[in-house]
mmCIF file of the N, C-alpha and C atoms, coordinates in Angstrom:
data_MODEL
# 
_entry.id   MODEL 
# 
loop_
_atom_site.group_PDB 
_atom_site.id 
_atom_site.type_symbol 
_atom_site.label_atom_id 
_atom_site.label_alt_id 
_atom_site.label_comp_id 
_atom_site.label_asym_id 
_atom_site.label_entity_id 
_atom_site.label_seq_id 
_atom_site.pdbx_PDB_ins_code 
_atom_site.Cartn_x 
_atom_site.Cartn_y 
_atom_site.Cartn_z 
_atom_site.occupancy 
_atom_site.B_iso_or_equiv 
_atom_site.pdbx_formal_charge 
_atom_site.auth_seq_id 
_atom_site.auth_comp_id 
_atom_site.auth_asym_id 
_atom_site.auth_atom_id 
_atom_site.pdbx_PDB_model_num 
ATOM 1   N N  . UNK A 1 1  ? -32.589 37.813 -89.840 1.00 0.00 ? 1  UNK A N  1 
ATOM 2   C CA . UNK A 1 1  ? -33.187 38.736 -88.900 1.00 0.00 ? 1  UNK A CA 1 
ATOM 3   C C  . UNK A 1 1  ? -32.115 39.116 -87.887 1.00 0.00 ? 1  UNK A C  1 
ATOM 4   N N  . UNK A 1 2  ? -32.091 40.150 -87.716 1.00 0.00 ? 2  UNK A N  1 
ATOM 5   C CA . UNK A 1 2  ? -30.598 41.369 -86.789 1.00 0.00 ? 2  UNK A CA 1 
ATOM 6   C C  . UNK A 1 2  ? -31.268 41.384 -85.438 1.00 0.00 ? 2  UNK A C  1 
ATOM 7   N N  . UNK A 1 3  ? -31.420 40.510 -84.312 1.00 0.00 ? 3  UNK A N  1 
ATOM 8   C CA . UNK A 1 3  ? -31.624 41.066 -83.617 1.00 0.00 ? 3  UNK A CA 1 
ATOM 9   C C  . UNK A 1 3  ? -30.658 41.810 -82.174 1.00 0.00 ? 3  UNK A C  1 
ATOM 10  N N  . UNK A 1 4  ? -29.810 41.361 -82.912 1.00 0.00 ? 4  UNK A N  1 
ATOM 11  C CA . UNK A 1 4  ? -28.609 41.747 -82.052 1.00 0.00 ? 4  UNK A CA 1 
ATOM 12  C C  . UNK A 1 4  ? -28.438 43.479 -81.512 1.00 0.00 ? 4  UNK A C  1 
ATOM 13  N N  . UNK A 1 5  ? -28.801 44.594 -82.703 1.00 0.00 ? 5  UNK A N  1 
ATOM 14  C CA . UNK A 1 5  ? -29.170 45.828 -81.776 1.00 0.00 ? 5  UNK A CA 1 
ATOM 15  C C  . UNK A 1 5  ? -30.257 45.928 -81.012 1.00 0.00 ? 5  UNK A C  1 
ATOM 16  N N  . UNK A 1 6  ? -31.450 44.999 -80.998 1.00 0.00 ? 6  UNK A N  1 
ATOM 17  C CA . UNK A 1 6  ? -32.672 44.772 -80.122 1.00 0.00 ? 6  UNK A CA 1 
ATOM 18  C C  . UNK A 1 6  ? -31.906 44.380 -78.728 1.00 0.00 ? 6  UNK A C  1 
ATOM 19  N N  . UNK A 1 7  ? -31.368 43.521 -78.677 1.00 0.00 ? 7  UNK A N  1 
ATOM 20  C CA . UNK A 1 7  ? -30.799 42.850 -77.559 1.00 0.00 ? 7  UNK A CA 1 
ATOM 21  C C  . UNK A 1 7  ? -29.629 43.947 -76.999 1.00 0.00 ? 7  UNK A C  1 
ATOM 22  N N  . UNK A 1 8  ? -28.796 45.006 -77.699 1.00 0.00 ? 8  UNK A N  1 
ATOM 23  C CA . UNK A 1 8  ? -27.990 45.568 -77.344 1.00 0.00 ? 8  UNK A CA 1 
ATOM 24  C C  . UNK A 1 8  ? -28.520 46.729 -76.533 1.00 0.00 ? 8  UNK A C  1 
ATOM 25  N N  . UNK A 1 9  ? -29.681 47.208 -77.029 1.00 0.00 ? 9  UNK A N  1 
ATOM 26  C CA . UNK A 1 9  ? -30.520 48.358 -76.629 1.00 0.00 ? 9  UNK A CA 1 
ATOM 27  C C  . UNK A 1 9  ? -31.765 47.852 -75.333 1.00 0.00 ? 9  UNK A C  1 
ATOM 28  N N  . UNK A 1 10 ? -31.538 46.744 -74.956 1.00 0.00 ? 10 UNK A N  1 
ATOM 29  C CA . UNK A 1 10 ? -32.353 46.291 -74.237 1.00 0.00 ? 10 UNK A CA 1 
ATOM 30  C C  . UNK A 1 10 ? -31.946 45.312 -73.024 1.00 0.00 ? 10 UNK A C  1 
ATOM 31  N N  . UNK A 1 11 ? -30.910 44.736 -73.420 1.00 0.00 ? 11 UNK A N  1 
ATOM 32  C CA . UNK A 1 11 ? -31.124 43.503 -72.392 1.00 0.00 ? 11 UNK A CA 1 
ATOM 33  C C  . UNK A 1 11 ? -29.387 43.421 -71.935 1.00 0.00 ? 11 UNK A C  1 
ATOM 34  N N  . UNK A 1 12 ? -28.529 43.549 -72.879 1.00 0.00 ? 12 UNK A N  1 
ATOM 35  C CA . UNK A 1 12 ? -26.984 43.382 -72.992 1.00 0.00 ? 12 UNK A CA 1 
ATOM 36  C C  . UNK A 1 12 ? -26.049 44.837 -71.975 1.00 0.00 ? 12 UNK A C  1 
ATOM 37  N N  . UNK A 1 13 ? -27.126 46.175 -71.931 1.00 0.00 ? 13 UNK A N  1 
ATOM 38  C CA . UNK A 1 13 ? -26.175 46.672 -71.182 1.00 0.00 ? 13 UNK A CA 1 
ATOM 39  C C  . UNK A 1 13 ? -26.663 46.249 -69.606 1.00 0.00 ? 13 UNK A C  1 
ATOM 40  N N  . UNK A 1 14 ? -27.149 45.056 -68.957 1.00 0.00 ? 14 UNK A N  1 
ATOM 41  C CA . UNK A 1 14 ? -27.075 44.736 -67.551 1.00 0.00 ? 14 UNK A CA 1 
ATOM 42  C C  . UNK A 1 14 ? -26.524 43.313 -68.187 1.00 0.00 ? 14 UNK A C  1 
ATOM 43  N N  . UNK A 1 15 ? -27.282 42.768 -69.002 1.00 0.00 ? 15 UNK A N  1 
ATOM 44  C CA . UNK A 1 15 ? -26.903 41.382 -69.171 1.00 0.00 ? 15 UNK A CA 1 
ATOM 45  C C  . UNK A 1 15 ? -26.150 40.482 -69.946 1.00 0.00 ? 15 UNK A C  1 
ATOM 46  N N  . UNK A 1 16 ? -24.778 41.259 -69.438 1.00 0.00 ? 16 UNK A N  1 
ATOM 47  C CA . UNK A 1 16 ? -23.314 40.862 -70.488 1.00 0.00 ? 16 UNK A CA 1 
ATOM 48  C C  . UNK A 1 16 ? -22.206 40.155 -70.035 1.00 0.00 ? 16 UNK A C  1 
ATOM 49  N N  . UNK A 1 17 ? -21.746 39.011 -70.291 1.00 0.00 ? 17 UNK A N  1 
ATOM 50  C CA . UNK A 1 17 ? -20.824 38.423 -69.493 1.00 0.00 ? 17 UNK A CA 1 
ATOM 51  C C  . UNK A 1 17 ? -19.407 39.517 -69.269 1.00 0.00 ? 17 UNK A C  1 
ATOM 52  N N  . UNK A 1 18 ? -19.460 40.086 -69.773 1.00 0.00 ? 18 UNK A N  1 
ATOM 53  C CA . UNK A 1 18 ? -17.985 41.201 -69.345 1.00 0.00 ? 18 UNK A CA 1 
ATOM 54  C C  . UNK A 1 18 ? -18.480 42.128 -67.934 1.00 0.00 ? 18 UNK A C  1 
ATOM 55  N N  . UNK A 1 19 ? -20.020 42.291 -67.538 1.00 0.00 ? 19 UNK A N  1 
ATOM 56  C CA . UNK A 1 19 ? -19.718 43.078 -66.683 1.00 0.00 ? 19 UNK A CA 1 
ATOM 57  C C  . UNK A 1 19 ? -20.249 41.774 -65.430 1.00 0.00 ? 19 UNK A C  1 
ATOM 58  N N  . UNK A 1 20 ? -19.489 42.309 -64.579 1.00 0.00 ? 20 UNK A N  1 
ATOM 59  C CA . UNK A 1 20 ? -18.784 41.444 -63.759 1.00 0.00 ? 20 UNK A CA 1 
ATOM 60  C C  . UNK A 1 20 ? -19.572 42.215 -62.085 1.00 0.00 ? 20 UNK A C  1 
ATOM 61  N N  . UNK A 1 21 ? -19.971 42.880 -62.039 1.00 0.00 ? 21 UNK A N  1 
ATOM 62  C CA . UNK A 1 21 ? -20.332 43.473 -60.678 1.00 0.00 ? 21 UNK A CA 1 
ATOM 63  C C  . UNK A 1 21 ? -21.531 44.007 -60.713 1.00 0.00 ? 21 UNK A C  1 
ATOM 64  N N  . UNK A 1 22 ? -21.825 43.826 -59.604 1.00 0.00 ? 22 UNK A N  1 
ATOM 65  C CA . UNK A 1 22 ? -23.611 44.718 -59.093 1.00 0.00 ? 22 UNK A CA 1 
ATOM 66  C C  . UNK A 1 22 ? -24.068 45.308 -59.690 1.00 0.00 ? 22 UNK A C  1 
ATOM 67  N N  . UNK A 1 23 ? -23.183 46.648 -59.688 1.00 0.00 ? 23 UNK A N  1 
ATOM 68  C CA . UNK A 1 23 ? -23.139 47.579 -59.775 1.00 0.00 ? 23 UNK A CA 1 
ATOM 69  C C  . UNK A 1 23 ? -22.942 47.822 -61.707 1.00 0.00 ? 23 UNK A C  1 
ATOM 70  N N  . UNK A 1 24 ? -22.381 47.418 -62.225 1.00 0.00 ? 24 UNK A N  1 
ATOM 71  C CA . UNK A 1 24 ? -22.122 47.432 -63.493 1.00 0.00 ? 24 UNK A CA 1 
ATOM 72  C C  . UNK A 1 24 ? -23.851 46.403 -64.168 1.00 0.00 ? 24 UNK A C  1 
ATOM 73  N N  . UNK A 1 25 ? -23.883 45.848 -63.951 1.00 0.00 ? 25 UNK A N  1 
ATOM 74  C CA . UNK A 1 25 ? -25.102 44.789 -63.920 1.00 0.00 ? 25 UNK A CA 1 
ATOM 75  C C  . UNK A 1 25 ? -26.226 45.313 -63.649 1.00 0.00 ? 25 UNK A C  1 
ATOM 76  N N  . UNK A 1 26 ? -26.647 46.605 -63.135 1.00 0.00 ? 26 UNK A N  1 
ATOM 77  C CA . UNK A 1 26 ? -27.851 46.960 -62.373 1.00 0.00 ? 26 UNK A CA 1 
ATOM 78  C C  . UNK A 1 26 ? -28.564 45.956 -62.055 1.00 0.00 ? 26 UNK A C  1 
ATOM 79  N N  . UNK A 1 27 ? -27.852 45.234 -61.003 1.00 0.00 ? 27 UNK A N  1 
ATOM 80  C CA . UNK A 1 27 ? -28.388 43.950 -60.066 1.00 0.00 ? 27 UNK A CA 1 
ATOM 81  C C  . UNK A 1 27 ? -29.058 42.966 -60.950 1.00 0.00 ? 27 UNK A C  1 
ATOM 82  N N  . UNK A 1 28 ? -28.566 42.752 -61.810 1.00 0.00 ? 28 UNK A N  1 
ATOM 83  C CA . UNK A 1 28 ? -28.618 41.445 -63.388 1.00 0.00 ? 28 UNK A CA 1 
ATOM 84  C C  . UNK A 1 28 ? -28.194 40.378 -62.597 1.00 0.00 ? 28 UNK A C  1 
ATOM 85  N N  . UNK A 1 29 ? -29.362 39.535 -62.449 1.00 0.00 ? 29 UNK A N  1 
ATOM 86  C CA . UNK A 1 29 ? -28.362 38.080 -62.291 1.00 0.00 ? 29 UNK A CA 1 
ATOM 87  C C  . UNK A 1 29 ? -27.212 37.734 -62.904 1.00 0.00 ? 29 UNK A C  1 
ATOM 88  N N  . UNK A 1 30 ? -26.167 37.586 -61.860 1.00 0.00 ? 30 UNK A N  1 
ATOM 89  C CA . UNK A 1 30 ? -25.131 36.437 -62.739 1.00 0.00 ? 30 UNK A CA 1 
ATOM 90  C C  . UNK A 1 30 ? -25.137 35.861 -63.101 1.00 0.00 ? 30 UNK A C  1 
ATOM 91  N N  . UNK A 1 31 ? -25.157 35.506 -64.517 1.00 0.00 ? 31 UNK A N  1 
ATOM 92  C CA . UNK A 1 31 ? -25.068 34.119 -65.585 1.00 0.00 ? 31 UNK A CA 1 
ATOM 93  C C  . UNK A 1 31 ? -26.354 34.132 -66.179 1.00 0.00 ? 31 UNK A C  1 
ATOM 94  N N  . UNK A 1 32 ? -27.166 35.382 -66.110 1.00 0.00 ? 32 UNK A N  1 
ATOM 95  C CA . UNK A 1 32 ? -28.073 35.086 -67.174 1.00 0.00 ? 32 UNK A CA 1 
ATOM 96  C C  . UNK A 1 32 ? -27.577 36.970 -68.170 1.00 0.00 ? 32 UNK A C  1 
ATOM 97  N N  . UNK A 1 33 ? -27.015 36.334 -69.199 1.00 0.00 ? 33 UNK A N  1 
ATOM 98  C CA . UNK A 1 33 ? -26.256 36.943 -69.880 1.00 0.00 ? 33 UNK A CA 1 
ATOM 99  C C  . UNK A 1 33 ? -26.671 36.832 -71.597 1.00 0.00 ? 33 UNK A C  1 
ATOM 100 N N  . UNK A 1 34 ? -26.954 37.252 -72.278 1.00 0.00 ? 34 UNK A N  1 
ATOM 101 C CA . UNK A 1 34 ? -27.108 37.459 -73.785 1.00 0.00 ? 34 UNK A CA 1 
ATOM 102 C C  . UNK A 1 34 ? -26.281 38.208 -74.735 1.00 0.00 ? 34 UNK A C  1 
ATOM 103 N N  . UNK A 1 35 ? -25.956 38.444 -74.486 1.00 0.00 ? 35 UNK A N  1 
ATOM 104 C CA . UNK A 1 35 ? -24.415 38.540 -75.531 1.00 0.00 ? 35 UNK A CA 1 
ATOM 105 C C  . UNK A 1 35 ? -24.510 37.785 -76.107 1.00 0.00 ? 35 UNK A C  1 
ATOM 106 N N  . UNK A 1 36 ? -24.636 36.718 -76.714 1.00 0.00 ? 36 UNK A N  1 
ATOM 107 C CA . UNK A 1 36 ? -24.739 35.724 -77.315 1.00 0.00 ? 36 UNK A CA 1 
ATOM 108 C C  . UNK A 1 36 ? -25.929 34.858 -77.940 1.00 0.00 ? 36 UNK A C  1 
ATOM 109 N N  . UNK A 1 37 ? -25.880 34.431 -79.094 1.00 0.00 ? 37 UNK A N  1 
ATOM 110 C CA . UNK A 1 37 ? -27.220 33.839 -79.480 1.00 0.00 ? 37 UNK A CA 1 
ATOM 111 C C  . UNK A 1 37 ? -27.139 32.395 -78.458 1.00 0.00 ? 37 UNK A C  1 
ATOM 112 N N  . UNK A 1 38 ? -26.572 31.689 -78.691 1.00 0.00 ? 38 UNK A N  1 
ATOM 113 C CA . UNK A 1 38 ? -26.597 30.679 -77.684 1.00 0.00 ? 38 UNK A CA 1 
ATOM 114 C C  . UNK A 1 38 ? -27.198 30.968 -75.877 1.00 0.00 ? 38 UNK A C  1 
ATOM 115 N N  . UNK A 1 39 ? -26.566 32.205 -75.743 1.00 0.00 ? 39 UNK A N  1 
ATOM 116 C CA . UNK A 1 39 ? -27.023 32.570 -74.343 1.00 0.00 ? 39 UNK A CA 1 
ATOM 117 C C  . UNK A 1 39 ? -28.457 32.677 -73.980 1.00 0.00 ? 39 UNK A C  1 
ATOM 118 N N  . UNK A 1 40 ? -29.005 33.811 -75.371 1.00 0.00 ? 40 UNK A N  1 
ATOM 119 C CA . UNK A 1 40 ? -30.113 33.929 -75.457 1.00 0.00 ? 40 UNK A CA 1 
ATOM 120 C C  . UNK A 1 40 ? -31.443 33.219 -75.322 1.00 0.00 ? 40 UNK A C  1 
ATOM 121 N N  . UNK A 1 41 ? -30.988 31.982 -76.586 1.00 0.00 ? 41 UNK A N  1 
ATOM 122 C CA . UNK A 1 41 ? -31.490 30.620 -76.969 1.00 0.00 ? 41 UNK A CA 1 
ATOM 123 C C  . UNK A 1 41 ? -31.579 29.693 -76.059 1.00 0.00 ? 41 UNK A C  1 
ATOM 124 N N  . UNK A 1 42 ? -30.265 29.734 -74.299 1.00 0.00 ? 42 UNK A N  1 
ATOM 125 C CA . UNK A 1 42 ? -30.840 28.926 -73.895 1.00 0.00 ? 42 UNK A CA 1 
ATOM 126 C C  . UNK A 1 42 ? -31.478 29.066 -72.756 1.00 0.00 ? 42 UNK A C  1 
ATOM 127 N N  . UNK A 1 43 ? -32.483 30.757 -72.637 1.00 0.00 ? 43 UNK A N  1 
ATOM 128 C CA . UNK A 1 43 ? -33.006 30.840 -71.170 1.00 0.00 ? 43 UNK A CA 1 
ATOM 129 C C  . UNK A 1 43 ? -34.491 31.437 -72.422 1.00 0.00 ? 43 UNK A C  1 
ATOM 130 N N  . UNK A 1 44 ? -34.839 30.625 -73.570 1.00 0.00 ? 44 UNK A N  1 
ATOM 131 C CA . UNK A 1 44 ? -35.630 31.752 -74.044 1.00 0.00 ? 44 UNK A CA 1 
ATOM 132 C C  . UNK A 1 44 ? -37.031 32.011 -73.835 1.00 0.00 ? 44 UNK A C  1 
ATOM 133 N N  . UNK A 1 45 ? -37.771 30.878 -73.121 1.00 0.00 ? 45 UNK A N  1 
ATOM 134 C CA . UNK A 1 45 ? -38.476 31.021 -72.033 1.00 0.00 ? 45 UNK A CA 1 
ATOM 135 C C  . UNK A 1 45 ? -38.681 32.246 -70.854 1.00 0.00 ? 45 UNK A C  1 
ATOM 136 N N  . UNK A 1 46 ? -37.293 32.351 -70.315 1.00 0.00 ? 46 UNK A N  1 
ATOM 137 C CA . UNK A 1 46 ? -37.441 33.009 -69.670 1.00 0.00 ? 46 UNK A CA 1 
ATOM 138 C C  . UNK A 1 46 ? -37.422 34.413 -70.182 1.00 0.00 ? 46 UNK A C  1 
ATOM 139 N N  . UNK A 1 47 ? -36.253 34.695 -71.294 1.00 0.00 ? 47 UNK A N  1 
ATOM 140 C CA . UNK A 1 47 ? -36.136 36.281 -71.876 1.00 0.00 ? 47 UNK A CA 1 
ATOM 141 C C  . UNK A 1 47 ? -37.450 36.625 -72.285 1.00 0.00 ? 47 UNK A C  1 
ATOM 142 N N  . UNK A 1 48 ? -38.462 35.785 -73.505 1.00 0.00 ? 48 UNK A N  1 
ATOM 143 C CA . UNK A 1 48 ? -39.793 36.686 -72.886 1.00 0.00 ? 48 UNK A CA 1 
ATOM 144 C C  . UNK A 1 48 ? -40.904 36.513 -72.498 1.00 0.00 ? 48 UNK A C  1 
ATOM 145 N N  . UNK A 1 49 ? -40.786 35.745 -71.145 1.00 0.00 ? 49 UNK A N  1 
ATOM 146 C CA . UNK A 1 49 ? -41.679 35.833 -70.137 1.00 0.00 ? 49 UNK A CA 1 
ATOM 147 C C  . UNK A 1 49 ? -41.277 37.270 -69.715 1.00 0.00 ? 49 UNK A C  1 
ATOM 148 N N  . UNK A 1 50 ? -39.902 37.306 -69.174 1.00 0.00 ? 50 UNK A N  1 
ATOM 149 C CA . UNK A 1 50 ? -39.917 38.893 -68.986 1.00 0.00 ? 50 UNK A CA 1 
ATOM 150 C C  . UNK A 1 50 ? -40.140 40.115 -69.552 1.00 0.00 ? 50 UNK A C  1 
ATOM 151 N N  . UNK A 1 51 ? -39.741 39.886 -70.801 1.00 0.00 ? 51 UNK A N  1 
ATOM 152 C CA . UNK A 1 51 ? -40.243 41.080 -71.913 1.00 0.00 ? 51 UNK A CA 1 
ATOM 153 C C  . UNK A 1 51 ? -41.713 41.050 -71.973 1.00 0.00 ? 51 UNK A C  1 
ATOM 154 N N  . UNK A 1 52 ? -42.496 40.483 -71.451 1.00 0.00 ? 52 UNK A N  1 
ATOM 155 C CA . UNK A 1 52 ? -43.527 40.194 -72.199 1.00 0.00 ? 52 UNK A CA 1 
ATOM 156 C C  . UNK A 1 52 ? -44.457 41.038 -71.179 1.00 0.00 ? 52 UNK A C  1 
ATOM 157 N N  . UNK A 1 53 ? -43.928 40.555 -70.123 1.00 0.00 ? 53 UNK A N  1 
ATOM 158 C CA . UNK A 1 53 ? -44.697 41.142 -68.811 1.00 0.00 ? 53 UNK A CA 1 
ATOM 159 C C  . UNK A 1 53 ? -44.149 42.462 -68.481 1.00 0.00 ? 53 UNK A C  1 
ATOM 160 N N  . UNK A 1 54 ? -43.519 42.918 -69.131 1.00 0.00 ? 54 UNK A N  1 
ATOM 161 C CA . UNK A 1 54 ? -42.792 44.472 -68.864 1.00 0.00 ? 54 UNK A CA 1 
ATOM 162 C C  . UNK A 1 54 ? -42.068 44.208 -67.513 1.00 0.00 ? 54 UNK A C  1 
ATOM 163 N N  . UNK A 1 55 ? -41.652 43.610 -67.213 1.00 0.00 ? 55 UNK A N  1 
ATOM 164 C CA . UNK A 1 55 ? -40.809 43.690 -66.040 1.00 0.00 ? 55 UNK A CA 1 
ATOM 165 C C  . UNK A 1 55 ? -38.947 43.914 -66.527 1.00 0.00 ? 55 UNK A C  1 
ATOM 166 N N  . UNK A 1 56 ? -39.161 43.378 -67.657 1.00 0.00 ? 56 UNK A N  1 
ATOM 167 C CA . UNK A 1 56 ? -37.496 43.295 -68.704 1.00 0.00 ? 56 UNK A CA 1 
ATOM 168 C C  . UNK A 1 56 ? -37.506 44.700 -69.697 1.00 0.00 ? 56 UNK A C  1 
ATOM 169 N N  . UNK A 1 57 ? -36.860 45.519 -69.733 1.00 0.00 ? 57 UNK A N  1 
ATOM 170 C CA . UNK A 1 57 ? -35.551 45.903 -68.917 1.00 0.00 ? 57 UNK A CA 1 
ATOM 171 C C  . UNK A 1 57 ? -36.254 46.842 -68.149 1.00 0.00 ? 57 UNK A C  1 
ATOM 172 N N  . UNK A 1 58 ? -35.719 46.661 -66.666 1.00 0.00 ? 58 UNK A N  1 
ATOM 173 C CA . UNK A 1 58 ? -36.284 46.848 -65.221 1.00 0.00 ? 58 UNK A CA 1 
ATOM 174 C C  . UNK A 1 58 ? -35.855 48.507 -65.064 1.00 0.00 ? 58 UNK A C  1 
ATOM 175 N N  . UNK A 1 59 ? -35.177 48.859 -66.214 1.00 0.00 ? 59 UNK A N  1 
ATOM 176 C CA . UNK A 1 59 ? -34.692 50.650 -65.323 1.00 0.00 ? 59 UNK A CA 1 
ATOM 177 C C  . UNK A 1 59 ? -35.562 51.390 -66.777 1.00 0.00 ? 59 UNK A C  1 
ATOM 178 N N  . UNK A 1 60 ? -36.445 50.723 -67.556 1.00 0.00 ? 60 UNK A N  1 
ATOM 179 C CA . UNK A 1 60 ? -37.042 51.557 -68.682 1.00 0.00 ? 60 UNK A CA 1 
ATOM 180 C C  . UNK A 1 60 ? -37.982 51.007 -69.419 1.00 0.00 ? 60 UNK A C  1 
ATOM 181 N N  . UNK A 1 61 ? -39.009 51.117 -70.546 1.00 0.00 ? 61 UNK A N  1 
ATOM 182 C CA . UNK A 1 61 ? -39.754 50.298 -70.917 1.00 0.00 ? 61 UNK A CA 1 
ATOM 183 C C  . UNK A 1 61 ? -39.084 49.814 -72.569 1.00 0.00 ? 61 UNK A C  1 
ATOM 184 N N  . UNK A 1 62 ? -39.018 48.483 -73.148 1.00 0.00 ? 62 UNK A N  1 
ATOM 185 C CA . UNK A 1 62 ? -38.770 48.036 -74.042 1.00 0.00 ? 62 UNK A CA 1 
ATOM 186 C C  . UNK A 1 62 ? -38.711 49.067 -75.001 1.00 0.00 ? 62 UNK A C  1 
ATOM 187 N N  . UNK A 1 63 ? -37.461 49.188 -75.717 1.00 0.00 ? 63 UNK A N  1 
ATOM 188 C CA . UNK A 1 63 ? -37.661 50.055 -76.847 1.00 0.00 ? 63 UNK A CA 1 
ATOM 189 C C  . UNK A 1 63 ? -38.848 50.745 -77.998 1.00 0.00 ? 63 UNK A C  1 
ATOM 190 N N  . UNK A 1 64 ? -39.585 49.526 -78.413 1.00 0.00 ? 64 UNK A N  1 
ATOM 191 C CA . UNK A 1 64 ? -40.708 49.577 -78.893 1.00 0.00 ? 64 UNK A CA 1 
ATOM 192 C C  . UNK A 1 64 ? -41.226 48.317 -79.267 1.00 0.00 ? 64 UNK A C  1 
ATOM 193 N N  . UNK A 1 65 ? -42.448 48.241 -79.287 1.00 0.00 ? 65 UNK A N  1 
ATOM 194 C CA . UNK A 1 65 ? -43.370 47.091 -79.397 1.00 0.00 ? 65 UNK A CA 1 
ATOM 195 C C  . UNK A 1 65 ? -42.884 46.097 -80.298 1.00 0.00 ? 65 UNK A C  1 
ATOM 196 N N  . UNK A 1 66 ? -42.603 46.851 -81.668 1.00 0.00 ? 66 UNK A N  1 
ATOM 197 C CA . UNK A 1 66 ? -42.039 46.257 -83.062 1.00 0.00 ? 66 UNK A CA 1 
ATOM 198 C C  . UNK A 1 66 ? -41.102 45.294 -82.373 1.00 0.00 ? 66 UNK A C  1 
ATOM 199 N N  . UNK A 1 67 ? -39.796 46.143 -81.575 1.00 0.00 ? 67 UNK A N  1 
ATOM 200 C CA . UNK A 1 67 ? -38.747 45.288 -81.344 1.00 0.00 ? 67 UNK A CA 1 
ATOM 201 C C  . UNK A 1 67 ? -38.844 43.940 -80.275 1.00 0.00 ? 67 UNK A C  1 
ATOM 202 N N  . UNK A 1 68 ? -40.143 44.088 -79.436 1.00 0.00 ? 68 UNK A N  1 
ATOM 203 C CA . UNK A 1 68 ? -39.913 43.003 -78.513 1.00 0.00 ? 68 UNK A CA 1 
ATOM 204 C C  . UNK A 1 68 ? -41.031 42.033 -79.319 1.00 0.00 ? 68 UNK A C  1 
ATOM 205 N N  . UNK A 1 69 ? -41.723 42.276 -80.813 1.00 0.00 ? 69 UNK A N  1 
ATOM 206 C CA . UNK A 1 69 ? -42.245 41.478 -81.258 1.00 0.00 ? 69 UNK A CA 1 
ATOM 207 C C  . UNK A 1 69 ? -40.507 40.500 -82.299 1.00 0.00 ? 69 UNK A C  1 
ATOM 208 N N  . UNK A 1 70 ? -39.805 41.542 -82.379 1.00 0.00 ? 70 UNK A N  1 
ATOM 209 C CA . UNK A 1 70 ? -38.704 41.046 -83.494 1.00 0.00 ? 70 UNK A CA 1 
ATOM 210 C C  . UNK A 1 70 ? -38.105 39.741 -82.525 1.00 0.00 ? 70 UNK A C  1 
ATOM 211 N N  . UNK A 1 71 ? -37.982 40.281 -81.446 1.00 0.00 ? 71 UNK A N  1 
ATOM 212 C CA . UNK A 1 71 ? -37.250 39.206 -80.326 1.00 0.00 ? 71 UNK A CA 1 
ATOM 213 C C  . UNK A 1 71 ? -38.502 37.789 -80.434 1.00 0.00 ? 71 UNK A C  1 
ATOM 214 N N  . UNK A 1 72 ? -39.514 37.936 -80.010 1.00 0.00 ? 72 UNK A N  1 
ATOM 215 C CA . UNK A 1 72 ? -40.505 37.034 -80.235 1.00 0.00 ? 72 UNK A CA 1 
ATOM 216 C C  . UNK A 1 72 ? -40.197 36.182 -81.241 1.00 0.00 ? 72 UNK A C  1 
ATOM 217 N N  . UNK A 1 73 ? -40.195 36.757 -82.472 1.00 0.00 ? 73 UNK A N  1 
ATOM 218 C CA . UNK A 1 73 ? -40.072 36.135 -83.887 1.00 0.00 ? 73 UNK A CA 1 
ATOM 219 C C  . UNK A 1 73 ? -38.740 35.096 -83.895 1.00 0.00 ? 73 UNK A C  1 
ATOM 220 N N  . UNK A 1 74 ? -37.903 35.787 -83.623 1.00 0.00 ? 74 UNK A N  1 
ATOM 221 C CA . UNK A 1 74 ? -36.320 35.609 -83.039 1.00 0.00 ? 74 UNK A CA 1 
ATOM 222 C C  . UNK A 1 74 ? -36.452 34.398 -82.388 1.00 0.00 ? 74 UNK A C  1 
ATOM 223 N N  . UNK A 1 75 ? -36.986 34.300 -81.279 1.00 0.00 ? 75 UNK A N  1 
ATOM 224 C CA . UNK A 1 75 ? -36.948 33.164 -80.200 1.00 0.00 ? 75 UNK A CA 1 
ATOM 225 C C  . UNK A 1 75 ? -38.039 32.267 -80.661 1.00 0.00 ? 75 UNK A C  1 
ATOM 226 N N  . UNK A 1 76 ? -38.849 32.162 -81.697 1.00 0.00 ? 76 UNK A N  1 
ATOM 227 C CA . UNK A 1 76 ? -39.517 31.219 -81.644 1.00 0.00 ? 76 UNK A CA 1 
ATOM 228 C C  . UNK A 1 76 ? -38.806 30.354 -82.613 1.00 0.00 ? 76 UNK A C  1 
ATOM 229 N N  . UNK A 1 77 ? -38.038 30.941 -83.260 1.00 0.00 ? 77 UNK A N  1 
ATOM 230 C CA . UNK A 1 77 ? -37.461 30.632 -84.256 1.00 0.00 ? 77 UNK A CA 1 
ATOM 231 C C  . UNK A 1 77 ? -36.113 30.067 -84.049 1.00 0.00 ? 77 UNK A C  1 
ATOM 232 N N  . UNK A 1 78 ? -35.758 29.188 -82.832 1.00 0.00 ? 78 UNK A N  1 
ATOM 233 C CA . UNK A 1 78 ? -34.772 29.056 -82.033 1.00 0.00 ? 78 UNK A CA 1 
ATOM 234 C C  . UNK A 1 78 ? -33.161 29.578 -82.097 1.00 0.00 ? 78 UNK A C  1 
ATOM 235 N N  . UNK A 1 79 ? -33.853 30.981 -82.377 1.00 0.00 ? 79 UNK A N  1 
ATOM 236 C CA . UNK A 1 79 ? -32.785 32.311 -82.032 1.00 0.00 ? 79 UNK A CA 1 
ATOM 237 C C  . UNK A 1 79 ? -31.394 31.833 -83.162 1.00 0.00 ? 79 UNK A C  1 
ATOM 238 N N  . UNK A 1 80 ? -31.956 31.398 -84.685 1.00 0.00 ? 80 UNK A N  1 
ATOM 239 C CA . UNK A 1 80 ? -31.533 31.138 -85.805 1.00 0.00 ? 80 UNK A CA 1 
ATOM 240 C C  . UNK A 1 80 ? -30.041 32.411 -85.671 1.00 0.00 ? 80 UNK A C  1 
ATOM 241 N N  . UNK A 1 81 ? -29.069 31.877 -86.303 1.00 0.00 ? 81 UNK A N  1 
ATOM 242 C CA . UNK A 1 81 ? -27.703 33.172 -86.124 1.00 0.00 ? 81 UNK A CA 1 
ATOM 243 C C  . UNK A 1 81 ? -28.146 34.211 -87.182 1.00 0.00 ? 81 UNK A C  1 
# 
């Protein structure tokens, strides 16, 4: 399961360890970052509590339902590579 363009189209352009500022981040916490399955895997609680509640991603609404069910599937599945 690919969920890596789910995460690219959704969560990776604020929440990427390369961007480094506020402003690049659209005010993304620092260090909660997904780029990474490991990254993902280890806040995954939190990634969708937020997706879940529409509050994640904060400047638009989730791509589509399908995809924040793929992430679901994804994370229950302890975000398998």
């Amino acid at each position: 399961m690919d969920v890596q363009p789910v995460f690219a189209g959704n969560c990776t352009r604020c929440h990427a360890s390369e961007l480094v500022t506020s402003d690049e981040r659209s005010d993304a916490t620092e260090g909660f970052d997904y780029d990474s399955a490991e990254a993902a895997r280890s806040s995954a609680w939190l990634v969708w509590s937020q997706i879940s509640s529409g509050r994640m991603p904060k400047d638009a609404e989730f791509t589509t339902a399908e995809d924040a069910l793929l992430v679901w599937e994804w994370l229950s599945c302890d975000g398998p590579e």
